[in-house]
N, C-alpha and C positions, 0 to 999 in steps of 0.2 A: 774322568775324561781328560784330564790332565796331561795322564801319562800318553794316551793318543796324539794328543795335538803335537805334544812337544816331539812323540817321535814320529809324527809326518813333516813337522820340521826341519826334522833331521834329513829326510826327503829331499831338500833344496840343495845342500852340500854334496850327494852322491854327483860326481863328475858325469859326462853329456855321455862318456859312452858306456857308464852304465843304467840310469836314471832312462824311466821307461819315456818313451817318446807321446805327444807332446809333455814335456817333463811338469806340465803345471796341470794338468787335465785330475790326474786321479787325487793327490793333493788338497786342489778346488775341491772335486764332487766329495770327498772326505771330510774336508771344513764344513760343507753345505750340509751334509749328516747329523753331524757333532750338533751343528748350531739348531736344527732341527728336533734332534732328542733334546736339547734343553731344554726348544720351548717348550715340548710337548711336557715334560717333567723337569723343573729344575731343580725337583726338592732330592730325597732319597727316595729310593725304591722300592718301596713298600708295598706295593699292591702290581697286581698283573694288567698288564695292557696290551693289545692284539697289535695295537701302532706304536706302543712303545721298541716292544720284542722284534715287530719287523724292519725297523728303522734301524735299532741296535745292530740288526742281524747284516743289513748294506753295510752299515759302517764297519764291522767285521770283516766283510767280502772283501770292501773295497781295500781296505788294510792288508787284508792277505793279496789280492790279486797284484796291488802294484810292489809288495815284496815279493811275489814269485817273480815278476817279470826284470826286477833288478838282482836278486838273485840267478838268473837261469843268465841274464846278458855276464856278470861276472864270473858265473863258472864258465862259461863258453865264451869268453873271452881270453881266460889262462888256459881254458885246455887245446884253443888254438894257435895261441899265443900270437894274439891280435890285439892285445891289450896294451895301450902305447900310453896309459897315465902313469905318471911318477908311483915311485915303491910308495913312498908315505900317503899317496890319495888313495891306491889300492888297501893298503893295510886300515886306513879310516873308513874306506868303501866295505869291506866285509865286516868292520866292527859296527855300521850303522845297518848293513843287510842281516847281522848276525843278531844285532836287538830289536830290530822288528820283528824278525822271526818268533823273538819270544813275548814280544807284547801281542803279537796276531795269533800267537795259540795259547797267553791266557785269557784274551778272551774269548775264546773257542770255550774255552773249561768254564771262564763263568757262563759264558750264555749259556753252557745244556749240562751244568752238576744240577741234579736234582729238575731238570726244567725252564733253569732261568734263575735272577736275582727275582723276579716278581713272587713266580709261585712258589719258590725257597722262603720266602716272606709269611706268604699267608701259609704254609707247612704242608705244601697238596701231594709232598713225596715223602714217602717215611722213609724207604731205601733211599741211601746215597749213592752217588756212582763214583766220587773221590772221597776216600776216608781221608781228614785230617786227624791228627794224634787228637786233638781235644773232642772228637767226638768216638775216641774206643776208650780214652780213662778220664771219668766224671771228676776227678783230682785236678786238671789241668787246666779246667774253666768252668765257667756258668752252664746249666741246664741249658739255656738256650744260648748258646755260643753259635754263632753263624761265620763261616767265614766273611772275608771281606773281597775287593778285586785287589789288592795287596798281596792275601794269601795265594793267590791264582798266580800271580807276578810271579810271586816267590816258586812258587811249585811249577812253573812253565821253565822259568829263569837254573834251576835245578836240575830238571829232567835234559837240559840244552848241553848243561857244563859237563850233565853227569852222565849221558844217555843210559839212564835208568831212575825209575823210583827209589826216589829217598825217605823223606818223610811222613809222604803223602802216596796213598797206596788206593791204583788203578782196580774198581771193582766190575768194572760194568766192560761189555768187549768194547764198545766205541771208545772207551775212554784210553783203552790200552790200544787199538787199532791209532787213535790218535797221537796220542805218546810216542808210541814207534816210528811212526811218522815223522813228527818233528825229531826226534832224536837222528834220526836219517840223514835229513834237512841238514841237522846242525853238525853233523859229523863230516860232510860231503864237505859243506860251507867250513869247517876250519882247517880240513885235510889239505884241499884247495889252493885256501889264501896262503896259510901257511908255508906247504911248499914253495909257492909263488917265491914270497919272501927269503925265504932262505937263499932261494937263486936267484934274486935280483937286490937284494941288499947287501950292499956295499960300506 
């Protein structure tokens, strides 16, 4: 939960016109999530909970919804070109809309690989719906190797840079509906800023 907090954080820094209005609202109900899945669990994830999973799954929402809504003010801000903050706030503005993106859809992958981090736990899906390499060659790790929310990072943070599978390979449709998705996301989102920059940096 770390890596969430730090990048709702990152939240406070997006400049006023693009940070979703009121700029402290989604933020708040996000920290109040976080703080909330602690208490219910503060240990590891070992086992399945109906209020764990639904609590996880707002925090989720609420991550993805206030990255859409500063995402969609910054592209429709360049594509109007209505956008009156400095090149350098803009060029920080799409590198913080650009790493939320990828922390809001890994955890998209951890919540529904296999069910969940709970029921990945106690082994209630034998198909997987992301193959990691250490689960196609028994050479590469332990029998019971499980990913971690790290490997999710990494595999979100990949499919962004790379808009395509790399290591980790989409088997299930949601997972590859999803994928496409954010590869989308993240190609509109560097097309964008990018351009932006090149014509208004000086």
């Amino acid at each position: 939960m770390g890596v969430v907090v730090a990048t709702l954080a990152l939240q406070l820094a997006l400049p006023g016109e693009v940070a979703v209005r009121p700029w402290w609202l989604l933020p708040s109900l996000s920290a109040l999530l976080v703080g909330a899945l602690l208490l219910v669990n503060p240990g590891k994830m070992d086992h399945f909970s109906a209020v764990e999973r639904v609590i996880s799954l707002l925090v989720v929402a609420a991550v993805t919804l206030l990255n859409a809504g500063s995402a969609g003010q910054l592209v429709y801000g360049i594509a109007t070109g209505t956008l009156t903050a400095a090149a350098g706030a803009v060029l920080i503005s799409g590198g913080i809309v650009y790493w939320t993106n990828v922390v809001a859809f890994s955890l998209w992958y951890w919540e529904f690989d296999r069910g969940g981090p709970g029921r990945r736990a106690l082994g209630h899906h034998v198909f997987p719906d992301l193959q990691f390499p250490q689960m196609a060659d028994p050479d590469l790790a332990d029998q019971d190797w499980e990913p971690s929310y790290l490997d999710y990072l990494y595999f979100s943070f990949t499919n962004a840079a790379a808009f395509s599978p790399t290591d980790v390979l989409p088997l299930r449709i949601w997972a590859k509906m999803t994928m496409m998705l954010q590869a989308a996301i993240s190609l509109v989102l560097a097309l964008m800023v990018v351009a932006w920059a090149i014509n208004n940096l000086k």
